[in-house]
MARDO-108837 format. One record per residue: x, y, z of N, C-alpha, C, CB in turn; residue number from 1. Coordinates in pm, whole numbers, plus 50000, padded with zeros to 5 digits. Each point is the difference from the previous one (the first is absolute). Glycine has a CB too. Example, Ala and Ser with C-alpha at 12.3 -4.5 7.8 and 13.67 -1.06 7.14 Angstrom:
<recs>
REC   n_X   n_Y   n_Z  ca_X  ca_Y  ca_Z   c_X   c_Y   c_Z  cb_X  cb_Y  cb_Z resi
REC 51319 49431 50780 49911 50119 50000 50090 50120 50000 49811 49883 50125    1
REC 50154 50222 49803 50082 50119 50006 49923 50109 50073 50118 49937 49785    2
</recs>
This chain:
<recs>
REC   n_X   n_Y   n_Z  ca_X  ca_Y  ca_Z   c_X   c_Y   c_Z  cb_X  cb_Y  cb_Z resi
REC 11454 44937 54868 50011 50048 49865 50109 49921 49929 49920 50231 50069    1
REC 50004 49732 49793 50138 49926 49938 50096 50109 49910 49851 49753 49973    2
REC 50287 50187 50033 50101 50055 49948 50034 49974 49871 50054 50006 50195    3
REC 50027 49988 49739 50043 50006 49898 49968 49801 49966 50194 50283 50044    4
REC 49745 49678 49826 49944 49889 49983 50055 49924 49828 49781 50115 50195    5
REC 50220 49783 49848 50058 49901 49847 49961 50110 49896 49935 49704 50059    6
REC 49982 50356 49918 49915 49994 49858 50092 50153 50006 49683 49834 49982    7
REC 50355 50230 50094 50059 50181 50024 50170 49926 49904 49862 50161 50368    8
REC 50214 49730 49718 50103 49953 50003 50017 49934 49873 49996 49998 50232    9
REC 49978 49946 49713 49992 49852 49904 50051 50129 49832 49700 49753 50167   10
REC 50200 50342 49827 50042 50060 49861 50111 50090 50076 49753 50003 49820   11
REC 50281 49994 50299 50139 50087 49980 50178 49900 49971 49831 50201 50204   12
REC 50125 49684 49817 50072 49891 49952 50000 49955 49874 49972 49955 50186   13
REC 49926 50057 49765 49953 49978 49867 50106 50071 49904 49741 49986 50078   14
REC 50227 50152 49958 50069 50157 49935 50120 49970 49999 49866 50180 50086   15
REC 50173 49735 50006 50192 50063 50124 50066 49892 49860 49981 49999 50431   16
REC 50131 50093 49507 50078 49946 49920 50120 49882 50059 49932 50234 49879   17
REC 50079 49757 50240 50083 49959 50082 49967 49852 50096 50051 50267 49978   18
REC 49803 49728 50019 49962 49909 49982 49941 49855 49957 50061 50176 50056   19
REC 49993 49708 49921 49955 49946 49952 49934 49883 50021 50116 50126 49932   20
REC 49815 49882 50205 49868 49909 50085 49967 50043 50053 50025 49859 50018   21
REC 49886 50084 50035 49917 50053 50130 49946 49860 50084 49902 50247 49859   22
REC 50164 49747 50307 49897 49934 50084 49953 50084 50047 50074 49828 50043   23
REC 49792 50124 49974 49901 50038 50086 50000 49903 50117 49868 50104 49813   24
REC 50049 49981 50303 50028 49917 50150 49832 50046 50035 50333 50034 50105   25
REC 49612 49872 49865 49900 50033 50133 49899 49910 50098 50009 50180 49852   26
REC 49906 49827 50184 49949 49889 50093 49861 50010 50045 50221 49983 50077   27
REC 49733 49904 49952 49855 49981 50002 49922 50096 50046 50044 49803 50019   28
REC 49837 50200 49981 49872 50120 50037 50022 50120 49875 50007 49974 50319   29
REC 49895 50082 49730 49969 50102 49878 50037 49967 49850 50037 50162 50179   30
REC 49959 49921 49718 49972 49990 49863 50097 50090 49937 49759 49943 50029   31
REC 50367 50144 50059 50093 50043 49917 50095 49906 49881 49983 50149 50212   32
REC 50019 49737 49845 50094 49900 49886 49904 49997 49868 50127 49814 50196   33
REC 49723 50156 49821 49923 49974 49863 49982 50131 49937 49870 49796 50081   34
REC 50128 50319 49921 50031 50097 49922 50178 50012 49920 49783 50102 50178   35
REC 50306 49852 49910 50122 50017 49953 50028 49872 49895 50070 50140 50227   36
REC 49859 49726 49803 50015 49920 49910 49905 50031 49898 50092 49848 50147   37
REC 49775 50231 49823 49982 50066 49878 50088 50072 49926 49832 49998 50086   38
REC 50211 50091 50000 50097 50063 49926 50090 49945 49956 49958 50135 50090   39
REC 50131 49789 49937 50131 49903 49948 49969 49959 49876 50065 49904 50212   40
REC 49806 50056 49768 49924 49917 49902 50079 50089 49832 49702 49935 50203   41
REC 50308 50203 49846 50009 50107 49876 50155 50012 49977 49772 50154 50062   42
REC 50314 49828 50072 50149 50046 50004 50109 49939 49898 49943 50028 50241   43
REC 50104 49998 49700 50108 49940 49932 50149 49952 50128 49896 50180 49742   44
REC 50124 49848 50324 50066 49964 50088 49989 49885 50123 50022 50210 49908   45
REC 50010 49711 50097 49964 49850 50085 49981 50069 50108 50138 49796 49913   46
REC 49788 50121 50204 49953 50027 50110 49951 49843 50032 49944 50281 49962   47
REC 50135 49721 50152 50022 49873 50086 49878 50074 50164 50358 49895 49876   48
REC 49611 50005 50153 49882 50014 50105 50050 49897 50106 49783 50062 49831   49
REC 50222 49964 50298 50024 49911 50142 49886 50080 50103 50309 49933 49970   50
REC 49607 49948 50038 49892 50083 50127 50083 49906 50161 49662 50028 49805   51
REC 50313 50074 50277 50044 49945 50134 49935 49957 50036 50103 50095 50053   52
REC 49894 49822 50100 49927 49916 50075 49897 49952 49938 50065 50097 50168   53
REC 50007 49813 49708 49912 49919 49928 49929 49843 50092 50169 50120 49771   54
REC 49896 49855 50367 49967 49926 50032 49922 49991 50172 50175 49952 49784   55
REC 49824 50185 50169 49903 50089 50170 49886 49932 49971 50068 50284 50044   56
REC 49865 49639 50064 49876 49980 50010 49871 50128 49957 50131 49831 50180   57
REC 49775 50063 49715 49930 50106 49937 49944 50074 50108 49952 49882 49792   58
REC 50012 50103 50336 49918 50088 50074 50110 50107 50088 49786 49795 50014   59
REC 50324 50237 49966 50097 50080 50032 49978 50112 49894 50158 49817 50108   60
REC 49822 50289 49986 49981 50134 49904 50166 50072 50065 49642 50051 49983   61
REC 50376 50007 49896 50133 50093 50025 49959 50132 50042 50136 49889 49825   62
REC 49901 50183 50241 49996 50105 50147 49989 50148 49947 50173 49843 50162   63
REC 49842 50146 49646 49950 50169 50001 49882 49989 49885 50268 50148 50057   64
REC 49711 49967 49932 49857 50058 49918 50038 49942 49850 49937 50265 50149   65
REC 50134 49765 49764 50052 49936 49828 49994 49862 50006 50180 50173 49937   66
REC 49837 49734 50211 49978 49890 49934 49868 49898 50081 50283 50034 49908   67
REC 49638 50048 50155 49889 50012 50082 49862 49989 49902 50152 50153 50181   68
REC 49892 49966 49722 49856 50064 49896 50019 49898 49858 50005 50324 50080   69
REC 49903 49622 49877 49997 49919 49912 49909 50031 49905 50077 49862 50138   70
REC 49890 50110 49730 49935 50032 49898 49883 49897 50007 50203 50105 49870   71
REC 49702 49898 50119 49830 49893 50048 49995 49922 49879 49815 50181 50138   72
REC 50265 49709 49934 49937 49888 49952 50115 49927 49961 49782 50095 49931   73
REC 50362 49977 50084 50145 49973 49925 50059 49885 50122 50061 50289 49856   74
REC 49991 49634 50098 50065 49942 50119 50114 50081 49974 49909 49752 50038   75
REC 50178 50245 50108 50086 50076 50003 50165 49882 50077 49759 50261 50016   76
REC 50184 49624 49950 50112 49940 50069 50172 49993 49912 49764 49850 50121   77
REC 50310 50103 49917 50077 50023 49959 50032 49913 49832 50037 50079 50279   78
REC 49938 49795 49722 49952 49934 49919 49915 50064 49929 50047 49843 50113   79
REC 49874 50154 49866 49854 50110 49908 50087 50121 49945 49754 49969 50192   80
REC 50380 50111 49888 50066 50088 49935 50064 49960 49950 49980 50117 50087   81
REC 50119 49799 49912 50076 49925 49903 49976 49939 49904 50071 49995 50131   82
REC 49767 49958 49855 49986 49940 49897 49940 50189 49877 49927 49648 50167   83
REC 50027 50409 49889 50013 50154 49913 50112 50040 49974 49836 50080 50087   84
REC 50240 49891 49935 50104 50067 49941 50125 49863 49891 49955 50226 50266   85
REC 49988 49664 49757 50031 49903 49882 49891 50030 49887 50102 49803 50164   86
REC 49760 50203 49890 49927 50028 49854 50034 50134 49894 49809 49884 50143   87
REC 50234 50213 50002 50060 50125 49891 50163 49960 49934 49856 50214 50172   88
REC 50152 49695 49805 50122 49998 49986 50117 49992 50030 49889 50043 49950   89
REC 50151 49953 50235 50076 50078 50031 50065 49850 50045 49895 50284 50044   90
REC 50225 49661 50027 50059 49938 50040 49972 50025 50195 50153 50000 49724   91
REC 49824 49864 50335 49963 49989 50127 50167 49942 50081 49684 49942 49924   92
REC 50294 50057 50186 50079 49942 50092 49920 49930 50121 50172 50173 49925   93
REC 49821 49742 50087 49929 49940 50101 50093 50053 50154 49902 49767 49811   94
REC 50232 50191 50182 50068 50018 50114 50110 50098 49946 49941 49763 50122   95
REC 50099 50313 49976 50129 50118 50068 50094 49970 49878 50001 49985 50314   96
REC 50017 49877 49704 50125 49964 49912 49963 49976 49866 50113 49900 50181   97
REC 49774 50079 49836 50010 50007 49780 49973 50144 49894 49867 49742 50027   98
REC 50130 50332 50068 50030 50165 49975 50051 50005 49879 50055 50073 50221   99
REC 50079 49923 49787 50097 50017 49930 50004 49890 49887 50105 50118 50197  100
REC 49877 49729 49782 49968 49928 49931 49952 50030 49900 50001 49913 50140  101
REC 49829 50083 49867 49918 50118 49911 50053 50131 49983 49816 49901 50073  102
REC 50235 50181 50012 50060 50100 49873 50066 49998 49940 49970 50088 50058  103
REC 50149 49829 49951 50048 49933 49921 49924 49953 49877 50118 49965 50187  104
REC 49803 49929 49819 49919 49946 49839 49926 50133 49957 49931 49717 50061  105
REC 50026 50352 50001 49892 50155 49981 50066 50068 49874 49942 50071 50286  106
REC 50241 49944 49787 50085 50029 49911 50037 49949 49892 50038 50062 50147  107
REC 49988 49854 49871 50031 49880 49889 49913 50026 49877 50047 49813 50184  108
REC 49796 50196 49846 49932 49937 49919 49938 50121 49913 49969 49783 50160  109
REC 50149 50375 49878 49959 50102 49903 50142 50057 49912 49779 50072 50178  110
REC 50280 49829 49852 50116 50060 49913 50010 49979 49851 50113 49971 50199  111
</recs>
């Protein structure tokens, strides 16, 4: 059973006066990131995106059910998520370390 998911999380950041970004973290298989990068699409608040084991061999499946189940027909690699969440708008990180970089410009570029 899934737990609490981007799309539950994302408008409670949105709301939070105290906030003023959002990374998101997530990683290949399944289709939770392409609903959350719809949503971003609407947010007034930046949202920076880093998918993990962007460089796991495509035939490596990750070991639970959320990133197992996929939407028919979606690629679900990590790339294919990253590029959804640049079309919504959002600022990417390819690697660990450019995290902060991009939120940095994310920031920058709403003041």
């Amino acid at each position: 059973m899934l737990g609490t998911g981007y799309t539950d999380i994302l408008p409670l950041f949105e709301s939070d006066a105290d906030t003023d970004a959002i990374v998101l973290i997530g990683e290949p298989g399944g289709a939770l990131e392409y609903a959350a990068a719809e949503m971003a699409k609407s947010m007034k608040k930046p949202v920076v995106a880093y998918i993990t084991a962007q460089h796991a061999p495509p035939e490596k499946r990750l070991g639970h059910a959320g990133a197992i189940s996929s939407i028919a027909g979606a690629p679900t690699t990590a790339k294919e998520k990253l590029r959804a969440f640049r079309e919504a708008g959002c600022a990417t990180a390819a690697l660990l370390t450019e995290i902060v970089p991009a939120l940095n410009g994310a920031m920058a570029a709403v003041r």
